[in-house]
Residue frames as a rotation matrix with the C-alpha (Angstrom) as fourth column:
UNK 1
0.570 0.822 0.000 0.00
0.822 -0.570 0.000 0.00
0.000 0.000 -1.000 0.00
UNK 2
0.351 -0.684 -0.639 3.15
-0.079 -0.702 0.708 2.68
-0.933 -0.198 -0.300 1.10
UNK 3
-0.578 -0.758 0.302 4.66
0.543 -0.081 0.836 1.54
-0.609 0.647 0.458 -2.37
UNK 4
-0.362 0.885 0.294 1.35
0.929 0.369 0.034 2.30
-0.078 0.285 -0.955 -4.02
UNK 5
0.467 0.622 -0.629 1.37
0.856 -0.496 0.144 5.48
-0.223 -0.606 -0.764 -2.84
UNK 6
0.139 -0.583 -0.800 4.04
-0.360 -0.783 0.508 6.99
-0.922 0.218 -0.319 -3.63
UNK 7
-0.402 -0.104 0.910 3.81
0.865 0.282 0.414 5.71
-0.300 0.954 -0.023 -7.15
UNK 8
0.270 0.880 -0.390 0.81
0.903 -0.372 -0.215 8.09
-0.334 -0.294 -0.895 -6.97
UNK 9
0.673 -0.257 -0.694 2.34
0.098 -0.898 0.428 10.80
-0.733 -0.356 -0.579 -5.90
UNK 10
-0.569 -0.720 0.397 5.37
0.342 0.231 0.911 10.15
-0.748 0.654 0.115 -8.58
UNK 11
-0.310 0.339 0.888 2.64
0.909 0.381 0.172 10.31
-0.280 0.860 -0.426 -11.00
UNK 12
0.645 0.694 0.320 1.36
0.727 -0.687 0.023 13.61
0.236 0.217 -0.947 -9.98
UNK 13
0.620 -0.492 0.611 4.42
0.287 -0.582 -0.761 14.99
0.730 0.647 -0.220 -10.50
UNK 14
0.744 -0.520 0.421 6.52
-0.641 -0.376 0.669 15.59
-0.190 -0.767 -0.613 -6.73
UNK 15
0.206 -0.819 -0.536 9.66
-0.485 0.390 -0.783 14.36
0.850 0.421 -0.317 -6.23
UNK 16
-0.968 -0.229 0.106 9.79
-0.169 0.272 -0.947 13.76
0.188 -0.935 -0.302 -2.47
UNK 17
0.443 0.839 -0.317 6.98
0.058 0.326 0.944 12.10
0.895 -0.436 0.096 0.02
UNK 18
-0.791 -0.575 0.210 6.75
-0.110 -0.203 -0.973 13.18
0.602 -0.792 0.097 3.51
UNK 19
0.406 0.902 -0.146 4.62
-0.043 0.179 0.983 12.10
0.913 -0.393 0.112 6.38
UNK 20
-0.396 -0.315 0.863 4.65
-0.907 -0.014 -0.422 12.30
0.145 -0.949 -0.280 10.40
UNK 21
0.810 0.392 -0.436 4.32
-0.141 0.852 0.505 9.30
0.569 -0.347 0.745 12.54
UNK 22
0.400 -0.509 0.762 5.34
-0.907 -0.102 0.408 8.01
-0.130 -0.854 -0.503 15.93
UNK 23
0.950 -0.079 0.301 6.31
0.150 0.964 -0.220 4.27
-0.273 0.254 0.928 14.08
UNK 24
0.444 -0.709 -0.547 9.95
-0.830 -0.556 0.047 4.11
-0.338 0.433 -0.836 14.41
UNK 25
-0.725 -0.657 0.209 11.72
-0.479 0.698 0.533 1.44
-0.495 0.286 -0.820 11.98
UNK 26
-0.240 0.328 0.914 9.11
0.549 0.822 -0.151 0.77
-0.801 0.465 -0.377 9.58
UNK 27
0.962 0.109 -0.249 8.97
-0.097 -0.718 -0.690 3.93
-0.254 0.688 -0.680 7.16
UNK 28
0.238 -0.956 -0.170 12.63
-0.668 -0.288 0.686 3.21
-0.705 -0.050 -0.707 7.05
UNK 29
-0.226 -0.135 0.965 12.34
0.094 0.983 0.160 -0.29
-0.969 0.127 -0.209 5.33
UNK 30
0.490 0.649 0.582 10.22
0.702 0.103 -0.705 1.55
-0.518 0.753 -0.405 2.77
UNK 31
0.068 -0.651 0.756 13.20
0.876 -0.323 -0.357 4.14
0.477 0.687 0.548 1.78
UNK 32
0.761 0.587 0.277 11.77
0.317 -0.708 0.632 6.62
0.567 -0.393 -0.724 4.15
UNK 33
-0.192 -0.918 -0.348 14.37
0.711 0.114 -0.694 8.73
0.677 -0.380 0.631 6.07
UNK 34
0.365 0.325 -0.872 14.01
0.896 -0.379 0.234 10.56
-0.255 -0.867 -0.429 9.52
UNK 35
0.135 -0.268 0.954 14.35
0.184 -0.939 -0.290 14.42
0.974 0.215 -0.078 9.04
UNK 36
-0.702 0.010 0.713 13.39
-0.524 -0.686 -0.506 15.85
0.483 -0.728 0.486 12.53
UNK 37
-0.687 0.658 -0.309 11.12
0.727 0.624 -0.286 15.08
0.005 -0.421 -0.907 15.39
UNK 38
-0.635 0.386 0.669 8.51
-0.233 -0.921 0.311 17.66
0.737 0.041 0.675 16.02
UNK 39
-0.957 0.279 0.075 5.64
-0.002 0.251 -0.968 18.16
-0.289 -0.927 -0.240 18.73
UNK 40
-0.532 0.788 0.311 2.58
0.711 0.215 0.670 17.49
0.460 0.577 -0.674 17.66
UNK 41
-0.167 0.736 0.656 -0.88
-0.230 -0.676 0.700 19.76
0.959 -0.034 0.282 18.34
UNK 42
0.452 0.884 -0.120 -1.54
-0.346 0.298 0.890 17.07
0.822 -0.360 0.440 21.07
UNK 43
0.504 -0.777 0.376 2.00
-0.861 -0.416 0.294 17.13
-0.072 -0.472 -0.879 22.53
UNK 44
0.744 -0.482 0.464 3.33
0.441 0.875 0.201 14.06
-0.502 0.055 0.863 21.49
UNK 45
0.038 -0.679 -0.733 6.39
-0.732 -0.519 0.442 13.72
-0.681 0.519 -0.517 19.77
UNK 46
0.758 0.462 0.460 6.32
0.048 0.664 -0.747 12.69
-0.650 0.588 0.481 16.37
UNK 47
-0.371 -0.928 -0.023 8.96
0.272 -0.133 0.953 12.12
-0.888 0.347 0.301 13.21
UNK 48
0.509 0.382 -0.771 8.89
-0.750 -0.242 -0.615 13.98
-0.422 0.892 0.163 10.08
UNK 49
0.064 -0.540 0.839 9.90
0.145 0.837 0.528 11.34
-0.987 0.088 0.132 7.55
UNK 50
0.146 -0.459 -0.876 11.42
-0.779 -0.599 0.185 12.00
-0.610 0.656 -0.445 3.69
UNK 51
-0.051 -0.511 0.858 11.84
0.544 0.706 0.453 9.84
-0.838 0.490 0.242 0.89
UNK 52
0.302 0.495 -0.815 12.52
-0.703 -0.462 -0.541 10.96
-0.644 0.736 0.208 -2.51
UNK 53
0.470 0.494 0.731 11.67
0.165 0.765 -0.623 9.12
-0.867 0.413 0.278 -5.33
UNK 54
-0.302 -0.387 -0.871 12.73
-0.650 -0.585 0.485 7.99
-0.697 0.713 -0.076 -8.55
UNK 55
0.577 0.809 -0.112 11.16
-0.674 0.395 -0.624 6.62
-0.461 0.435 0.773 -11.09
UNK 56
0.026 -0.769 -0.638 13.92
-0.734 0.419 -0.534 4.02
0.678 0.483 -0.554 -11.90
UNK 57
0.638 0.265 0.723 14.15
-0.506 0.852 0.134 0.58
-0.580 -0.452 0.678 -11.18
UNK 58
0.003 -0.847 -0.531 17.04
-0.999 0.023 -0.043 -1.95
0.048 0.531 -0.846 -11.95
UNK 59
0.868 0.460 0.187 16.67
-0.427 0.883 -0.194 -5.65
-0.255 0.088 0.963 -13.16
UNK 60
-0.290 -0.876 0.384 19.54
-0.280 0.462 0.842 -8.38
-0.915 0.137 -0.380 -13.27
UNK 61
-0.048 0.342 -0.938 19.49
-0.946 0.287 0.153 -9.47
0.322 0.895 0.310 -17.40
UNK 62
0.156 0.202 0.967 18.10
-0.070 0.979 -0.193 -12.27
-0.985 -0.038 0.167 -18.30
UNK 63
-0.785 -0.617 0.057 18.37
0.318 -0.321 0.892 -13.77
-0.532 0.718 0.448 -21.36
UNK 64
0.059 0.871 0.487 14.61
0.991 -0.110 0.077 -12.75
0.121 0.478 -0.870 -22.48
UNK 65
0.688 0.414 -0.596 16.41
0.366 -0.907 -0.208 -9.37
-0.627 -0.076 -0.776 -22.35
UNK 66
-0.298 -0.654 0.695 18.18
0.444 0.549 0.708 -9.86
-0.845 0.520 0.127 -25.08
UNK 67
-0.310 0.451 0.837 15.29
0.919 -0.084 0.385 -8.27
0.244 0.889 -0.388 -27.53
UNK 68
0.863 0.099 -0.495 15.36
0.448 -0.603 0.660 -5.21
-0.234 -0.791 -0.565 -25.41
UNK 69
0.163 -0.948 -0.273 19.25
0.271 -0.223 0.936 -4.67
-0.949 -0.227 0.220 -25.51
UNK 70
-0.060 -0.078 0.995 19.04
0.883 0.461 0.090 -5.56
-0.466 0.884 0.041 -29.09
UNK 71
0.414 0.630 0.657 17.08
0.771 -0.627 0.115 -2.78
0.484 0.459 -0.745 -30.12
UNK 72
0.752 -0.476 -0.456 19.06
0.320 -0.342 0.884 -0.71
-0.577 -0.810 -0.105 -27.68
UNK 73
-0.074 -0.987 -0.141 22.36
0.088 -0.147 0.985 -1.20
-0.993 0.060 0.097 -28.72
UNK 74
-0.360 -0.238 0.902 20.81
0.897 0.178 0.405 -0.75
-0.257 0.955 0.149 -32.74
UNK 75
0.919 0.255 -0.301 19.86
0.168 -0.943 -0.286 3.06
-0.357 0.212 -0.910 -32.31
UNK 76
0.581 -0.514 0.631 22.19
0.518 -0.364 -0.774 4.62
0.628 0.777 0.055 -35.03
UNK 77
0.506 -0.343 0.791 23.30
-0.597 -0.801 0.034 7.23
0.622 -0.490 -0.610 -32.15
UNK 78
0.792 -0.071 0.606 24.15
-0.529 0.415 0.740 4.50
-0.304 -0.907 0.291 -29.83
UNK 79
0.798 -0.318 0.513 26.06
0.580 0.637 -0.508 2.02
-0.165 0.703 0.692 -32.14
UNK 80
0.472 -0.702 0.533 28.01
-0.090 -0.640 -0.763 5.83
0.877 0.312 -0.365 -33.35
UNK 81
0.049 -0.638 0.768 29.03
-0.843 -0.439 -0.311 6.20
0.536 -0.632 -0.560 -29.63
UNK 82
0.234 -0.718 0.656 30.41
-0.292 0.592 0.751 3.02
-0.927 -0.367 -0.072 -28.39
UNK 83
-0.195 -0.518 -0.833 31.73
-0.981 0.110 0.161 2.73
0.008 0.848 -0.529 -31.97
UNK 84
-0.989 -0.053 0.136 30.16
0.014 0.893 0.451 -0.74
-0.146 0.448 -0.882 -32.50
UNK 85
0.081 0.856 -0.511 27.71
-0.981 -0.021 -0.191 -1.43
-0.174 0.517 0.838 -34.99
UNK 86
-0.802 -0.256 0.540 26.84
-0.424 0.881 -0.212 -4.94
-0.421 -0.399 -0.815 -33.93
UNK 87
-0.505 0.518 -0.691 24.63
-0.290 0.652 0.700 -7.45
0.813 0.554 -0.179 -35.62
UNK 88
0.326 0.944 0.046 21.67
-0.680 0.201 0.705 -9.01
0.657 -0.261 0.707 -33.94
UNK 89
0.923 -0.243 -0.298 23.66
0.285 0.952 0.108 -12.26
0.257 -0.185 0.949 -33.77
UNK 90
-0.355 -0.922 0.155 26.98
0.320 -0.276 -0.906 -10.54
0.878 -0.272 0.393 -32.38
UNK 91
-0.144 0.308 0.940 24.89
-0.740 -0.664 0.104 -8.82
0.657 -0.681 0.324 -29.92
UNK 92
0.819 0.567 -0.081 23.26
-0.484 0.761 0.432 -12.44
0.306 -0.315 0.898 -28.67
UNK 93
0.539 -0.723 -0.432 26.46
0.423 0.676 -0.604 -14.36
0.729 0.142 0.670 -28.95
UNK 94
-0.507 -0.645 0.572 28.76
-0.286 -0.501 -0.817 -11.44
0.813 -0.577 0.070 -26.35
UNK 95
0.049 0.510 0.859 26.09
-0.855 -0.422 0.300 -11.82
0.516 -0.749 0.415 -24.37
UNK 96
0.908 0.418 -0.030 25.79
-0.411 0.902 0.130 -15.33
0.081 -0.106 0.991 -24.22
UNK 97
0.570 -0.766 -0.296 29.75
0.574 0.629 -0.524 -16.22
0.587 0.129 0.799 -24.17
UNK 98
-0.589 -0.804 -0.085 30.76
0.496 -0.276 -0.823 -13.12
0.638 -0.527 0.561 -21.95
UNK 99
-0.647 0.208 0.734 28.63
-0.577 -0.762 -0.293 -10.85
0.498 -0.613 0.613 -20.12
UNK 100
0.439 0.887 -0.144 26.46
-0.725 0.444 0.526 -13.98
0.531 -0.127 0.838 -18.66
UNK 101
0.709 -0.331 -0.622 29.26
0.503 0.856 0.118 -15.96
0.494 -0.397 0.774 -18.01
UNK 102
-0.097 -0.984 -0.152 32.20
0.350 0.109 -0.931 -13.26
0.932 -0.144 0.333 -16.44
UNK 103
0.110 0.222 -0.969 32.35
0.966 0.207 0.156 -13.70
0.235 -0.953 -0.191 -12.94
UNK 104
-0.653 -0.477 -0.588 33.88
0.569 -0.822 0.036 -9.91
-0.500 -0.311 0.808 -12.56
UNK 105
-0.998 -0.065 0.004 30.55
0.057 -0.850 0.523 -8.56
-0.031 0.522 0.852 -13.93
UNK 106
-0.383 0.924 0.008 26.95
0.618 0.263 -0.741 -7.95
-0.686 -0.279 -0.672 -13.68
UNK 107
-0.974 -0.075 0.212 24.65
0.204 -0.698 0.687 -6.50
0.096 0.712 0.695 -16.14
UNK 108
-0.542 0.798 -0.263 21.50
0.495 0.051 -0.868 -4.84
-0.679 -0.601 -0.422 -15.46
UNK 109
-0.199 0.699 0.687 18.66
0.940 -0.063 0.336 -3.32
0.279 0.713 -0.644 -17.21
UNK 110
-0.694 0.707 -0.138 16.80
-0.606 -0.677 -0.419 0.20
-0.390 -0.207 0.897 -16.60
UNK 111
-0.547 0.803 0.236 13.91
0.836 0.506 0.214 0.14
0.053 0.314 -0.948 -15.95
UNK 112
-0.995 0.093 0.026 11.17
-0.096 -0.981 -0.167 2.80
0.010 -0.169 0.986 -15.97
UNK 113
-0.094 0.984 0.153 7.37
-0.888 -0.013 -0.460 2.37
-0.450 -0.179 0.875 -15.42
UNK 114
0.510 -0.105 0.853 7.77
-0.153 0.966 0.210 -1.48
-0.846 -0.238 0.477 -16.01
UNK 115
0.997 -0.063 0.037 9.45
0.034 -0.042 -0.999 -0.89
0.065 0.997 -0.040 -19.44
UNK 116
0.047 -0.982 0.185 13.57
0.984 0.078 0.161 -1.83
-0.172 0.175 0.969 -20.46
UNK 117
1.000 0.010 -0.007 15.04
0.004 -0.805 -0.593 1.92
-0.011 0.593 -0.805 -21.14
UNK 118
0.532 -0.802 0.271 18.57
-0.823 -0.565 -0.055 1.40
0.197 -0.194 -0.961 -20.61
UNK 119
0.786 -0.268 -0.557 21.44
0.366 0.928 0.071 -1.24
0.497 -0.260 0.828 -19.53
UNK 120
0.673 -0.496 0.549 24.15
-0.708 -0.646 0.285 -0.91
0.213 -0.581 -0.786 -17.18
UNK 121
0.618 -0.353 -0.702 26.98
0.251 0.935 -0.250 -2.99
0.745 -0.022 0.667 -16.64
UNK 122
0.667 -0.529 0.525 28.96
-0.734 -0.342 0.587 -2.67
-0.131 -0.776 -0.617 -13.31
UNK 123
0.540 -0.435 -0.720 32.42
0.220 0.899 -0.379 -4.61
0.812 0.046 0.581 -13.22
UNK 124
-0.089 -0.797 0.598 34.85
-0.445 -0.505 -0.740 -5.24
0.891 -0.332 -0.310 -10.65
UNK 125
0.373 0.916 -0.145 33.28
-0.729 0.386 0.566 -7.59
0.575 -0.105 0.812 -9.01
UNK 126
0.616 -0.454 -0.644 35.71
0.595 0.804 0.002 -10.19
0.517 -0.384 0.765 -7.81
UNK 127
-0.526 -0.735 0.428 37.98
0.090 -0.548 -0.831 -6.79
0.845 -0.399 0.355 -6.44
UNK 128
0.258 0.631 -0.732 37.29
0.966 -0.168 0.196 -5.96
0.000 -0.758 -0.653 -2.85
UNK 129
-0.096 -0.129 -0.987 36.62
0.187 -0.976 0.109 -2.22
-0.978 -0.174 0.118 -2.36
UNK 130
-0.775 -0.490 -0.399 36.85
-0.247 -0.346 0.905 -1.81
-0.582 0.800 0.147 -6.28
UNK 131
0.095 0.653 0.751 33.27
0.935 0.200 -0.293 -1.51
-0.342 0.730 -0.592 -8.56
UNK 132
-0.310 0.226 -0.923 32.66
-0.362 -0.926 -0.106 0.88
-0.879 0.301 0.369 -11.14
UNK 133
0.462 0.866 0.191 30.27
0.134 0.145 -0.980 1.39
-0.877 0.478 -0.049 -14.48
UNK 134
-0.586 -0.794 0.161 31.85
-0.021 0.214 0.977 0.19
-0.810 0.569 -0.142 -17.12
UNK 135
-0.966 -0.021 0.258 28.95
0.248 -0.367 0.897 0.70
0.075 0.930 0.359 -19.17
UNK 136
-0.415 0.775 -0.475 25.75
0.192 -0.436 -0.879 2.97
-0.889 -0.457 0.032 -18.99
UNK 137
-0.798 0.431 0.421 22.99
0.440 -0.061 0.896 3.08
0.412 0.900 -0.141 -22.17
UNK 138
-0.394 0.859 -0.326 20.08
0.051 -0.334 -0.941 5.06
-0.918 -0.388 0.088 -21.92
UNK 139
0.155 0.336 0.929 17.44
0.985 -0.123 -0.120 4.95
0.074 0.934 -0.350 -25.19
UNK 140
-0.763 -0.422 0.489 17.51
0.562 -0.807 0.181 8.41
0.318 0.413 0.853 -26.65
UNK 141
-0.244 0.963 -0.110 14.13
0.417 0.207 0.885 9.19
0.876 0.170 -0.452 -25.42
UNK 142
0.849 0.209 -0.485 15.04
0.466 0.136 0.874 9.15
0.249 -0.968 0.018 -22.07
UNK 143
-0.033 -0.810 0.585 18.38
0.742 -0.412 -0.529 11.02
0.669 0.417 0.615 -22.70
UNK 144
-0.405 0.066 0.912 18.56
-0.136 -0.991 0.011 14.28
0.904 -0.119 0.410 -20.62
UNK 145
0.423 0.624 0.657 16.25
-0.644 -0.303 0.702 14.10
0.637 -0.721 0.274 -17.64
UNK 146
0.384 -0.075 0.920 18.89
-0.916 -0.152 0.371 12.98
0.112 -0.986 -0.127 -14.61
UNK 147
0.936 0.309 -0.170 18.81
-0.283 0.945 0.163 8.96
0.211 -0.104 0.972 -15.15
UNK 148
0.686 -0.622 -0.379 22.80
0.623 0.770 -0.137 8.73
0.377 -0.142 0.915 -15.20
């Protein structure tokens, strides 16, 4: 219902959700983050709580994202800037003989209102102390407005 809610609110355009309540450690589970305490009307004390929101969500690939990436990685703009202009079946195959199988990588999706808009790949995996994005796609579409 709390996730529900602030979809909502997402939808109607805020960026942050805030709400008082004397419940401490369960607004927290939901992203929610103590600000202040305050006294209520009725003299209690109560917390202001804060989350802000983004409309992004991140999915380990599978390989039924594969027709997703595809299309992805064949925008003309995209292809120009990582300077490969892969084939369907080049695109399937990397995936399927390296990014699936090296242990020193993960590759996620974007996501955005249940829709693919992006991939990420994080390596560095097997280092301790040591990750970083070794590759970030967004579709053109989505380009501009904050995502990376």
């Amino acid at each position: 219902m709390i996730e529900t809610a602030v979809r909502y609110v997402w939808k109607l355009g805020f960026d942050s959700v805030y709400l008082f309540s004397d419940h401490i450690g369960l607004y927290e589970k939901y992203g929610f983050s103590a600000i202040d305490k305050y006294s209520t009307p009725w003299g209690e004390q109560e917390t202001l709580f804060r989350r802000t929101m983004s409309p992004l969500s991140f999915r380990k690939m599978q390989k039924s994202d594969l027709v997703s990436l595809t299309q992805l990685l064949l925008i003309p703009s995209i292809a120009k800037s990582l300077h490969w202009h892969p084939s369907p079946d080049e695109i399937r195959d990397t995936y399927e003989n390296y990014w699936s199988r090296d242990p020193d990588e993960a590759n996620y999706m974007v996501i955005l209102d249940d829709a693919p808009i992006g991939w990420v790949k994080l390596n560095g995996l097997m280092e301790k102390g040591t990750l970083w994005i070794s590759m970030l796609v967004i579709h053109p579409d989505h380009q501009g407005k904050h995502y990376g």
